[in-house]
Backbone and ligand atoms as CSV (ligand in chain L), in Angstrom:
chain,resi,resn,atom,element,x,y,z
A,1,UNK,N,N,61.895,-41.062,-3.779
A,1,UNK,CA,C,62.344,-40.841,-2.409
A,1,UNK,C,C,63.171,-41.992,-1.859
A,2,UNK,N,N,63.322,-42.591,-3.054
A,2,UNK,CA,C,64.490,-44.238,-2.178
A,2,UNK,C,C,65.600,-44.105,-2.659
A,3,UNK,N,N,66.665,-44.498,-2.296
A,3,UNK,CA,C,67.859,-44.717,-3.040
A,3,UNK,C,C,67.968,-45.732,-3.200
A,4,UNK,N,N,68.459,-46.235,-5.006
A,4,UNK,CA,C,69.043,-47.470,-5.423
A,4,UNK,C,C,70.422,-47.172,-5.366
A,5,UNK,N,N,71.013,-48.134,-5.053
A,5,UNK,CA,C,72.724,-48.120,-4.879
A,5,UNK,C,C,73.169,-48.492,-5.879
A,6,UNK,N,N,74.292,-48.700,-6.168
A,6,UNK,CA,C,74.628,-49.360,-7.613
A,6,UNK,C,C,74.603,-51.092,-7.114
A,7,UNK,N,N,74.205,-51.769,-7.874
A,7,UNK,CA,C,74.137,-53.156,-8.274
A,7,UNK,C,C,73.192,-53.647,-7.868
A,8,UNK,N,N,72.183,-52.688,-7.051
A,8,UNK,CA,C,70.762,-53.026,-6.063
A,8,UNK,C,C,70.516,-53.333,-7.173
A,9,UNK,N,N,69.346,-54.861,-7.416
A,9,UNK,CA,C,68.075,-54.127,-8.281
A,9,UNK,C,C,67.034,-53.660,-7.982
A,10,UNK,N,N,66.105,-53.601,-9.136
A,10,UNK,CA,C,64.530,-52.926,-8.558
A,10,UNK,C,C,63.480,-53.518,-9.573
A,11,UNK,N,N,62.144,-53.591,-9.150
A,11,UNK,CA,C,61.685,-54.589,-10.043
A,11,UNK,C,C,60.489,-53.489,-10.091
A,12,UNK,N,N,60.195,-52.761,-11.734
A,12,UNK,CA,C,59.149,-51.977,-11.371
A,12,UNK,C,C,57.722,-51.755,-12.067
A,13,UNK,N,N,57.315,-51.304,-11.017
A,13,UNK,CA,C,55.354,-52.102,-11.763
A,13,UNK,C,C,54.675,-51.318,-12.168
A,14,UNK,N,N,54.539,-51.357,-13.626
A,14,UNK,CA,C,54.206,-50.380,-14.443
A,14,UNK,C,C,52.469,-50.217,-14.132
A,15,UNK,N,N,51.800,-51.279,-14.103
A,15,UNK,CA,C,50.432,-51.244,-13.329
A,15,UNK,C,C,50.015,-50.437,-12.379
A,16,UNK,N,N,51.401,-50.275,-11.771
A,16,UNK,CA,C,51.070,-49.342,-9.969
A,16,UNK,C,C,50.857,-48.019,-10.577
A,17,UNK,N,N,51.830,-47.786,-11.511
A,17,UNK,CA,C,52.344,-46.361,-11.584
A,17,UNK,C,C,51.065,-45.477,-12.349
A,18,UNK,N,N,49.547,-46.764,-12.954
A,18,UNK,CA,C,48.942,-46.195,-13.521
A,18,UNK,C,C,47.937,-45.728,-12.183
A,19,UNK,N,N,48.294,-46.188,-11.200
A,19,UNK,CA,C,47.204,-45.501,-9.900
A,19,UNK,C,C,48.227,-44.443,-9.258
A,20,UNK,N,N,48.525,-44.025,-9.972
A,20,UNK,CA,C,49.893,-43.009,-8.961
A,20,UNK,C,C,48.893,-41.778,-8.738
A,21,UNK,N,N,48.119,-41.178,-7.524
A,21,UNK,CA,C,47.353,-40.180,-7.581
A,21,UNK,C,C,47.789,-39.359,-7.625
A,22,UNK,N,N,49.281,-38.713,-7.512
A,22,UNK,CA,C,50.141,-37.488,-7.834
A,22,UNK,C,C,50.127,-36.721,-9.422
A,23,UNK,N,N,49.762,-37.963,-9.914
A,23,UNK,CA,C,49.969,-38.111,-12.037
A,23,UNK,C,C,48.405,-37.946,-12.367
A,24,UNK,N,N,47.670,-39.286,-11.767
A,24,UNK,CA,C,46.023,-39.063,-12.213
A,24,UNK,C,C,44.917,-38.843,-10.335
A,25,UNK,N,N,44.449,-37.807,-10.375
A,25,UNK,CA,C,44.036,-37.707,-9.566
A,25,UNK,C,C,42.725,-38.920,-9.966
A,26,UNK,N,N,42.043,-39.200,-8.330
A,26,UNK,CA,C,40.823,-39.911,-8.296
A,26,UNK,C,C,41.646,-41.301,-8.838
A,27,UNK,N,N,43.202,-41.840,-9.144
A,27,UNK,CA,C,43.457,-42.777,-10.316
A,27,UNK,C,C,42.904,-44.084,-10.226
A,28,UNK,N,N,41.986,-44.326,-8.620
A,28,UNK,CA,C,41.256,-46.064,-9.020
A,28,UNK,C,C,39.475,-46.028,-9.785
A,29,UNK,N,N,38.944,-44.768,-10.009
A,29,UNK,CA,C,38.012,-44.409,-10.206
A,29,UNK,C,C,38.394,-44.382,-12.072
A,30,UNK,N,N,37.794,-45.515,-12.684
A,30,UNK,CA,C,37.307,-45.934,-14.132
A,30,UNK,C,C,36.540,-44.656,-14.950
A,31,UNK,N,N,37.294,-43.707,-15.282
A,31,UNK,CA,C,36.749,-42.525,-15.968
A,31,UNK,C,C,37.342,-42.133,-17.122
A,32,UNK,N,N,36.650,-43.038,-18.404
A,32,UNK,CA,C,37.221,-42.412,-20.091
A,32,UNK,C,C,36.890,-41.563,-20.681
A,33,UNK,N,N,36.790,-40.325,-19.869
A,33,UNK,CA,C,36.559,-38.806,-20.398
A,33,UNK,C,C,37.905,-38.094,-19.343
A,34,UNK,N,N,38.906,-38.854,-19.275
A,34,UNK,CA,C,39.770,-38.025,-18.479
A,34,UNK,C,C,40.645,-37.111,-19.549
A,35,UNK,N,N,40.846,-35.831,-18.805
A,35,UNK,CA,C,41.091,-35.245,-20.045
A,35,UNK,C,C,42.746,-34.932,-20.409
A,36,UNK,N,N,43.429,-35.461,-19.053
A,36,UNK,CA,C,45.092,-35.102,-18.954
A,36,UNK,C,C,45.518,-36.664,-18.719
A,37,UNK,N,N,45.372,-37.768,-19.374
A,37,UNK,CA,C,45.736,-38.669,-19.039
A,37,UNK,C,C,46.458,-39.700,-20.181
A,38,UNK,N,N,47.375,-39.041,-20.761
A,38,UNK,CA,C,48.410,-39.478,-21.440
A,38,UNK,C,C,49.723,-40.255,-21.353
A,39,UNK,N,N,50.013,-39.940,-19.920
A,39,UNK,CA,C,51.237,-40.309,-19.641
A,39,UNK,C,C,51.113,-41.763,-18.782
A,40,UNK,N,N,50.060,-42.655,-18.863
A,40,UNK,CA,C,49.954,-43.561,-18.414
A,40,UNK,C,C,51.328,-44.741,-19.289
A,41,UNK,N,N,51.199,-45.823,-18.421
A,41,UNK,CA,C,52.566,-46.610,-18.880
A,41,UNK,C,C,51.259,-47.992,-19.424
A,42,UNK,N,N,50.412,-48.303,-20.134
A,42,UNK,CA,C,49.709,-49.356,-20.204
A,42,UNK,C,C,50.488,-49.910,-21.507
A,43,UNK,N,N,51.172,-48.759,-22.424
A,43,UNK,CA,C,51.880,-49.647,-23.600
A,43,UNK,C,C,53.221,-49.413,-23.115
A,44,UNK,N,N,54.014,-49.420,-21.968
A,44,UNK,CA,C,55.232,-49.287,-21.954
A,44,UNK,C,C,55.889,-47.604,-21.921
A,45,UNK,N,N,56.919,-47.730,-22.200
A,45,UNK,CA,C,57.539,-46.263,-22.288
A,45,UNK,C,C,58.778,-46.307,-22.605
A,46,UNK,N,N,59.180,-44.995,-23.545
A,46,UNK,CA,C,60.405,-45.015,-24.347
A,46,UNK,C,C,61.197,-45.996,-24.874
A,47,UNK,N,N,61.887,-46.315,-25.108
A,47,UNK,CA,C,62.543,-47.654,-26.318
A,47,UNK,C,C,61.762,-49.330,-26.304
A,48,UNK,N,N,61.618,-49.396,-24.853
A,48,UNK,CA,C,60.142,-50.496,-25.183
A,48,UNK,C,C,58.761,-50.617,-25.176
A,49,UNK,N,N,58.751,-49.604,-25.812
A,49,UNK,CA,C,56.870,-48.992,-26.014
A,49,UNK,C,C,56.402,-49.948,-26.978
A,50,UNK,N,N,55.231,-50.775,-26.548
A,50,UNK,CA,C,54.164,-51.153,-27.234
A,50,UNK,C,C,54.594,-51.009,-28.596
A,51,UNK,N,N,54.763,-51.862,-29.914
A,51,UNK,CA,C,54.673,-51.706,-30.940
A,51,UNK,C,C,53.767,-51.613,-31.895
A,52,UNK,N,N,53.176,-52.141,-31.248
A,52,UNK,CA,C,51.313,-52.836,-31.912
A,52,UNK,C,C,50.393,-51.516,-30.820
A,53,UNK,N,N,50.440,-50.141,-30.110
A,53,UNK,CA,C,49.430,-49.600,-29.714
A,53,UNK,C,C,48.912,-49.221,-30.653
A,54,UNK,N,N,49.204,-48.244,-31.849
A,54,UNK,CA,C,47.934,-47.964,-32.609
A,54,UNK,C,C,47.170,-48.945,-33.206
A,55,UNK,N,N,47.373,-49.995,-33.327
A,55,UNK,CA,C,46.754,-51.085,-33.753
A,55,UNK,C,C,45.714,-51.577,-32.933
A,56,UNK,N,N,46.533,-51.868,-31.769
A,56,UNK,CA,C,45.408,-52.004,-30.500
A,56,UNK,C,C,44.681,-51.074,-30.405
A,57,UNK,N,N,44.655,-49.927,-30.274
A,57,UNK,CA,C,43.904,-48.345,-29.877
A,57,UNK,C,C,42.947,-48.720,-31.064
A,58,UNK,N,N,42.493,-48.496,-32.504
A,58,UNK,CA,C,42.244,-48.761,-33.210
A,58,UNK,C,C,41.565,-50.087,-33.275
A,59,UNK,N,N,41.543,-51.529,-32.827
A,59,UNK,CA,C,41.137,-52.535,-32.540
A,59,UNK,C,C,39.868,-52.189,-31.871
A,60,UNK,N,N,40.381,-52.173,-30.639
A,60,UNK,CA,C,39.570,-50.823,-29.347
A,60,UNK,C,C,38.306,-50.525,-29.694
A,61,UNK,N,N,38.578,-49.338,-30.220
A,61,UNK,CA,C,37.374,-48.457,-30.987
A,61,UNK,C,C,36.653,-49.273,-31.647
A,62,UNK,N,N,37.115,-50.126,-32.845
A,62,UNK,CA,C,36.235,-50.868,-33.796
A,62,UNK,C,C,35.412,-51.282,-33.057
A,63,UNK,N,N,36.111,-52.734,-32.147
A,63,UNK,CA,C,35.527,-53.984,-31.158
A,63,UNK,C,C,34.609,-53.036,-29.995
A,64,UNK,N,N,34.757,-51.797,-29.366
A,64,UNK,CA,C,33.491,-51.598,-28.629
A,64,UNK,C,C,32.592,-50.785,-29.270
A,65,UNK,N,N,32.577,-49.744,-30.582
A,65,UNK,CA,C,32.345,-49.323,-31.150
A,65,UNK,C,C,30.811,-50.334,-32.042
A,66,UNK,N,N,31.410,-51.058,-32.429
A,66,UNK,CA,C,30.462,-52.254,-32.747
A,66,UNK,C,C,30.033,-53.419,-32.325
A,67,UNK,N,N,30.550,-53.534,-31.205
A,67,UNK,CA,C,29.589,-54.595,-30.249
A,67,UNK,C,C,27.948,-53.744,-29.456
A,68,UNK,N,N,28.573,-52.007,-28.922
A,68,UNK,CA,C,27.833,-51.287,-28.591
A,68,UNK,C,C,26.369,-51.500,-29.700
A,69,UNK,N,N,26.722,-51.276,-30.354
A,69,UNK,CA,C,25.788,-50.594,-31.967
A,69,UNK,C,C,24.996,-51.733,-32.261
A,70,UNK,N,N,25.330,-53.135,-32.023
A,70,UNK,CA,C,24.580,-54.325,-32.607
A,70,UNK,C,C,24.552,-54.887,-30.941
A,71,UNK,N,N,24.638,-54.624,-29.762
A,71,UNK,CA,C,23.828,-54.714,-28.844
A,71,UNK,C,C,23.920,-53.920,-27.876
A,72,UNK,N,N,23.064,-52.984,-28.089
A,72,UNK,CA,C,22.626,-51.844,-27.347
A,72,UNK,C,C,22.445,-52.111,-25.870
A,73,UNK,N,N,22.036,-53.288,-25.633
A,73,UNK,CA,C,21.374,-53.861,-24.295
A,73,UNK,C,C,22.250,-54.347,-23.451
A,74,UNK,N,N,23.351,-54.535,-24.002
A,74,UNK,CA,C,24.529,-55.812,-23.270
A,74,UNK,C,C,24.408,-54.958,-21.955
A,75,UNK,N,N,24.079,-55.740,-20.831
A,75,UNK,CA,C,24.645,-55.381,-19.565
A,75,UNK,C,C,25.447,-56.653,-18.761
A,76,UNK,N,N,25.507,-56.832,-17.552
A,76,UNK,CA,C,26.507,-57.650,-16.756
A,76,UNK,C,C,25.237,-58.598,-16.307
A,77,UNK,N,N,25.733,-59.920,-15.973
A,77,UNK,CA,C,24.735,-60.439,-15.989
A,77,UNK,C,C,25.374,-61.389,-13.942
A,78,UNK,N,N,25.840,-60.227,-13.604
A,78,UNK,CA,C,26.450,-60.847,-12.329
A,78,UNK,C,C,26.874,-59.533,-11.566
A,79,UNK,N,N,26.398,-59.874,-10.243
A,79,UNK,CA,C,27.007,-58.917,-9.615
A,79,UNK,C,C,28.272,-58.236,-10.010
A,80,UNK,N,N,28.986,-56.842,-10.092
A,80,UNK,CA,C,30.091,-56.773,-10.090
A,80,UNK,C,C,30.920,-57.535,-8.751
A,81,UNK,N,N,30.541,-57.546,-7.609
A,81,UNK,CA,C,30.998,-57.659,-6.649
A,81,UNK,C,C,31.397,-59.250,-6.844
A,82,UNK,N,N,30.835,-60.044,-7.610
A,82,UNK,CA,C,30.669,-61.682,-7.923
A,82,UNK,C,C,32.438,-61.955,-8.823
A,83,UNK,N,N,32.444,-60.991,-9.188
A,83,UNK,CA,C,33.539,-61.010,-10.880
A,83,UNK,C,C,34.960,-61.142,-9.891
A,84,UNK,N,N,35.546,-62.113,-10.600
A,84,UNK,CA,C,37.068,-62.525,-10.025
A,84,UNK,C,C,38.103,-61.884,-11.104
A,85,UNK,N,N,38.821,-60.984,-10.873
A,85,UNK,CA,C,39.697,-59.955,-11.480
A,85,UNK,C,C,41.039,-61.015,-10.689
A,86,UNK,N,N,42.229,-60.983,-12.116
A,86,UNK,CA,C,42.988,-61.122,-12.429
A,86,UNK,C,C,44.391,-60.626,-11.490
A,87,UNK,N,N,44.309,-60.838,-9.961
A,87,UNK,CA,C,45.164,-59.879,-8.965
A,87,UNK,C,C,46.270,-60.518,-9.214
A,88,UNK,N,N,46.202,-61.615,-9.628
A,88,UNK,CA,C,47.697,-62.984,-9.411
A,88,UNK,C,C,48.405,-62.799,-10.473
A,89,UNK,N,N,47.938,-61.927,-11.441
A,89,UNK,CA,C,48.481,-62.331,-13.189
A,89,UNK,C,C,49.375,-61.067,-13.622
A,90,UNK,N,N,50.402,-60.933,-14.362
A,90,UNK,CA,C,51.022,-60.203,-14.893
A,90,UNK,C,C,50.749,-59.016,-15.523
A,91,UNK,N,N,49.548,-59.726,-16.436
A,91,UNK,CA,C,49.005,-59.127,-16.854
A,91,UNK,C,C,47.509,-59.197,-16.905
A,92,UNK,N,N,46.976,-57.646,-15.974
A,92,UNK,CA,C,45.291,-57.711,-15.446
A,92,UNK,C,C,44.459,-58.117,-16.444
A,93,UNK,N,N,43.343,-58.423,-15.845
A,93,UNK,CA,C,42.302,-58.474,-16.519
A,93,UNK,C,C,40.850,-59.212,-15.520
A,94,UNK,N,N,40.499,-60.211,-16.519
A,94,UNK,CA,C,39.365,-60.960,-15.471
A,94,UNK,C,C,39.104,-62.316,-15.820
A,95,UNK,N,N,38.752,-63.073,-15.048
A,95,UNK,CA,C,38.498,-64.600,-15.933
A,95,UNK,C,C,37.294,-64.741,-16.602
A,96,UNK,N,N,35.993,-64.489,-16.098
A,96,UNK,CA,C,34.971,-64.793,-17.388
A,96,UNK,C,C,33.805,-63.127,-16.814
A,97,UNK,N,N,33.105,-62.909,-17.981
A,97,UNK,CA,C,32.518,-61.712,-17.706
A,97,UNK,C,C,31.156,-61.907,-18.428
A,98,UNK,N,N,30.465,-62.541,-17.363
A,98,UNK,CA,C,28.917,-63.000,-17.772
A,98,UNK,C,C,28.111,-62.021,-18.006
A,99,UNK,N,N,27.755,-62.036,-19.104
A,99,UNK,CA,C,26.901,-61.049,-20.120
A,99,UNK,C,C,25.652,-61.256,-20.269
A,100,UNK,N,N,24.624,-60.766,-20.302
A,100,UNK,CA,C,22.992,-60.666,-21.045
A,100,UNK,C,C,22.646,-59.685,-21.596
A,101,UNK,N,N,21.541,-59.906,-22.638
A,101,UNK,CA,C,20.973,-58.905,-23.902
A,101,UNK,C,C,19.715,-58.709,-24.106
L,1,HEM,C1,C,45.511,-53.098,-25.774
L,1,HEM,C2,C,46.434,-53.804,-26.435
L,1,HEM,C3,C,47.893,-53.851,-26.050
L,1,HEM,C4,C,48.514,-53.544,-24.873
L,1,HEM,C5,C,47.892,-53.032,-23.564
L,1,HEM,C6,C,49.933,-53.777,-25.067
L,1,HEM,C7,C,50.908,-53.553,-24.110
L,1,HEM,C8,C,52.255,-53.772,-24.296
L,1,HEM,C9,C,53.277,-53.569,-23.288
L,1,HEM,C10,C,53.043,-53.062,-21.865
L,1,HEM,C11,C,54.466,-53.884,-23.843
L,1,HEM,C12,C,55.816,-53.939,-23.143
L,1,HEM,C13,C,56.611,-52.681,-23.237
L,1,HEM,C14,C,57.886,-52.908,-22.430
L,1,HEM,O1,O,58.777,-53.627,-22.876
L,1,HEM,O2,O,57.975,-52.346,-21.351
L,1,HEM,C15,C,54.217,-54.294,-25.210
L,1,HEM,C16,C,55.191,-54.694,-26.111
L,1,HEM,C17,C,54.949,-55.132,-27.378
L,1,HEM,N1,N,53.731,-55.216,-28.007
L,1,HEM,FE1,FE,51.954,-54.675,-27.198
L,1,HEM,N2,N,50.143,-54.223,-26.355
L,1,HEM,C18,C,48.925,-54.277,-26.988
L,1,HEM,C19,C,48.695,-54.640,-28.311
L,1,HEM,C20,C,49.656,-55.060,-29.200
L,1,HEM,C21,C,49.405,-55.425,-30.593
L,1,HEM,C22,C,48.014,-55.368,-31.264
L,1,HEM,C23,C,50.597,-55.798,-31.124
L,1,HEM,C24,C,50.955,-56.274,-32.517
L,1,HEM,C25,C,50.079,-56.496,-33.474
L,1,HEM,C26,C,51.599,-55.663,-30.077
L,1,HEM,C27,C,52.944,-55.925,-30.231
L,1,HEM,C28,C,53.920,-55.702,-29.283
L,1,HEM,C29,C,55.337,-55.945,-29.479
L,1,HEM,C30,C,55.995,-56.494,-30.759
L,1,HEM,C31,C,55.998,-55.573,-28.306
L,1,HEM,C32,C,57.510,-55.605,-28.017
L,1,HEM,C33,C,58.110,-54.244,-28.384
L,1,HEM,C34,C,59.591,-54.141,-28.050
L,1,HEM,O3,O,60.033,-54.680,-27.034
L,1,HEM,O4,O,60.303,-53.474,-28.815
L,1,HEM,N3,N,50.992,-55.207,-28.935
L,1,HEM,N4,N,52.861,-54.218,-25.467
């Protein structure tokens, strides 16, 4: 709904576009049984797509797959509300994620 003019630039945030509720309904609500949710941009899109996703995807699976299995118990060992998430950084994430077993 904006117009870019020619020589405008635009700087665009592939992060946002994964809360776009038009694309994923509910999209700030953490749900990995979604069942239409493909078209997210987390590895990029068309000619600079992620080179390494199946690798990562695959990583993924192994690394929670078997951390699950050899500790069944892991829960959070801190409020969620305590946890300092990554708002400043390029690329999200969190700084430390205190664990017990
Ligand atoms: C969950 C894990 C990963 C995520 C979320 C991720 C995400 C991304 C994103 C967003 C881009 C930028 C696409 C763009 O230019 O717009 C990218 C590029 C790239 N990634 Fe990954 N990546 C992951 C794992 C990996 C792995 C495991 C490898 C290699 C072993 C890898 C290699 C690369 C390379 C080489 C590029 C540059 C591709 C190009 O510009 O042609 N990535 N990745």
């Amino acid at each position: 709904g904006t117009t870019i003019r020619a020589g405008e630039g635009i700087l665009p945030l592939n992060n946002s576009a994964n809360h776009d509720e038009s694309v994923f309904p509910d999209a700030d609500t953490l749900d990995i049984r979604r069942e239409d949710a493909r078209s997210h941009l987390a590895f990029g899109y068309g000619i600079h797509q992620c080179i390494g996703q199946n690798l990562g995807r695959i990583e993924l699976e192994i690394v929670y797959g078997t951390l699950f299995k050899r500790i069944p118990d892991l829960k959070l060992a801190a409020p969620l509300s305590e946890l300092k998430f990554k708002d400043d950084a390029m690329v999200y994430g969190i700084y430390e994620l205190p664990v017990t077993w």
